[in-house]
C-alpha positions as CSV (number, residue, x, y, z in Angstrom):
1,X,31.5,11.6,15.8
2,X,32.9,9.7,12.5
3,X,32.2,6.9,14.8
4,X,28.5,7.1,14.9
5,X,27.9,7.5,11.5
6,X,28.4,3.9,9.7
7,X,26.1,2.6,12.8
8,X,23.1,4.7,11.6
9,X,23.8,4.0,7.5
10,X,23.6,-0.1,9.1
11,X,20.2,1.5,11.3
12,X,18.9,2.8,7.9
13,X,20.0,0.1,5.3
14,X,18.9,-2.8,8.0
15,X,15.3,-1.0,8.4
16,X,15.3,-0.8,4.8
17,X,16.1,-4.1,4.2
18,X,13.0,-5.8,7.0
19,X,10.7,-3.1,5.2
20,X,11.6,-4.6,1.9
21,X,11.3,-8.4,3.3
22,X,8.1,-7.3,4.7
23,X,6.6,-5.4,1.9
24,X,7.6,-8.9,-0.1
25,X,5.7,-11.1,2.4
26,X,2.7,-9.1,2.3
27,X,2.5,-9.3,-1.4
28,X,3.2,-12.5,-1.5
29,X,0.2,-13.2,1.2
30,X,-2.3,-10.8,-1.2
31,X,-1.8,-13.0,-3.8
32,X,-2.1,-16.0,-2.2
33,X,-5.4,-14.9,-1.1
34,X,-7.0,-13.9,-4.6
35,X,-6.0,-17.1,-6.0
36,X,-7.8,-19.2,-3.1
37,X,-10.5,-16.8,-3.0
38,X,-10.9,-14.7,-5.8
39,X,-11.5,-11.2,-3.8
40,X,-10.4,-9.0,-1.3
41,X,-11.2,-6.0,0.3
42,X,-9.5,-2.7,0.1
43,X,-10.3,0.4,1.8
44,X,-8.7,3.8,0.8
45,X,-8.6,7.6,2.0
46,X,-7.3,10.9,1.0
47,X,-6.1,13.5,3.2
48,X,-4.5,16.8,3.0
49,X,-2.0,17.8,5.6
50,X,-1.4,21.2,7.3
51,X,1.2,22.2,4.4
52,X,-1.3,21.4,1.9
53,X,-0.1,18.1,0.7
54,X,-2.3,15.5,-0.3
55,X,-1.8,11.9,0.9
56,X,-3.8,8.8,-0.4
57,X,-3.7,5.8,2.1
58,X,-4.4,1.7,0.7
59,X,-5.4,-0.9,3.2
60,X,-6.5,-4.3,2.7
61,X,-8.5,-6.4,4.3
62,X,-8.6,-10.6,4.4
63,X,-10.1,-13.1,6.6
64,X,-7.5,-15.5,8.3
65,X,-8.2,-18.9,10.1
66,X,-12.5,-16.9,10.9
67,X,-10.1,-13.4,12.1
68,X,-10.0,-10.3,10.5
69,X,-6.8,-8.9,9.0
70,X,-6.0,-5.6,8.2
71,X,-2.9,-4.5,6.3
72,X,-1.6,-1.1,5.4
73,X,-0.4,-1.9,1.6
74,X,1.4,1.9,0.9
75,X,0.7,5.4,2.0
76,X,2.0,7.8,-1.1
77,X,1.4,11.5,-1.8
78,X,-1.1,12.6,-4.4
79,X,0.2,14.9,-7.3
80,X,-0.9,18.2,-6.4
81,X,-1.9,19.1,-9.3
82,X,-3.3,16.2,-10.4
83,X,-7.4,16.3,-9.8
84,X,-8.6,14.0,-7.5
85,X,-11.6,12.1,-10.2
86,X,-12.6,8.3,-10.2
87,X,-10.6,8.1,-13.1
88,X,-7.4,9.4,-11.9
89,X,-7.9,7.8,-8.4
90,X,-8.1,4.3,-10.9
91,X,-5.1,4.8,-12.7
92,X,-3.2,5.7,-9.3
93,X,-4.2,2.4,-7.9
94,X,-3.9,0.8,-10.8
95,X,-0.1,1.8,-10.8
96,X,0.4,1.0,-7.2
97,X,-0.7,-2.4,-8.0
98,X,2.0,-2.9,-10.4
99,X,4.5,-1.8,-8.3
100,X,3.6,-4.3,-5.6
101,X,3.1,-6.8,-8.4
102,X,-0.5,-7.8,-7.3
103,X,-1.7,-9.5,-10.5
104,X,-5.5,-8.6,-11.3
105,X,-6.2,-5.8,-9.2
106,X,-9.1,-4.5,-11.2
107,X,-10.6,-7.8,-11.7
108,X,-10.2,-9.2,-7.8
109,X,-10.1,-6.0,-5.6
110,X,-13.2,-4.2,-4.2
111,X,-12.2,-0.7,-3.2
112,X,-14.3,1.5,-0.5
113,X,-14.1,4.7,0.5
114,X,-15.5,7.3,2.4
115,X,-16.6,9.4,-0.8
């Protein structure tokens, strides 16, 4: 049994070591895009699950080489007590941008959703 264990914390730190690589190069590619083109879209959701959590999904979108790409940038949970207004739902994504370190969101991101 005391076998098994180092292979999954190896399984777990290697996972989150791509996810972190990943998370970099998709960044990276966001950026890349606003400087040659100035915009890109973004489309979000919120959701509540069956144990009454809230969830708040960010995708972008960009155009590669005439094809459509779609990227899912973070899913994160939504403060339950925090009340789901524009203004609040701005500061959130506002924050998120930061942590990804996508300079300019507010000025280069076009954000739709579904209400």
């Amino acid at each position: 049994m005391t076998d098994i264990l180092p292979f999954r914390t190896t399984v777990a730190e290697t996972c989150r070591s791509e996810a972190s690589v990943a998370r970099a190069d998709l960044v990276h590619q966001i950026n890349t895009y606003v400087k040659r083109y100035g915009i890109i879209g973004v489309t979000t959701d919120m959701w509540q699950d069956e144990y009454e959590k809230n969830f708040v999904s960010v995708t972008v979108h960009m155009l590669e080489r005439d094809t459509m790409v779609t990227r899912v940038l973070t899913v994160y949970e939504w403060p339950f007590d925090t009340q789901k207004s524009a203004e609040n739902i701005r500061q959130s994504l506002n924050k998120m941008g930061e942590l990804f370190a996508i300079t300019d969101m507010a000025q280069h991101f076009y954000f739709v959703t579904d209400q």
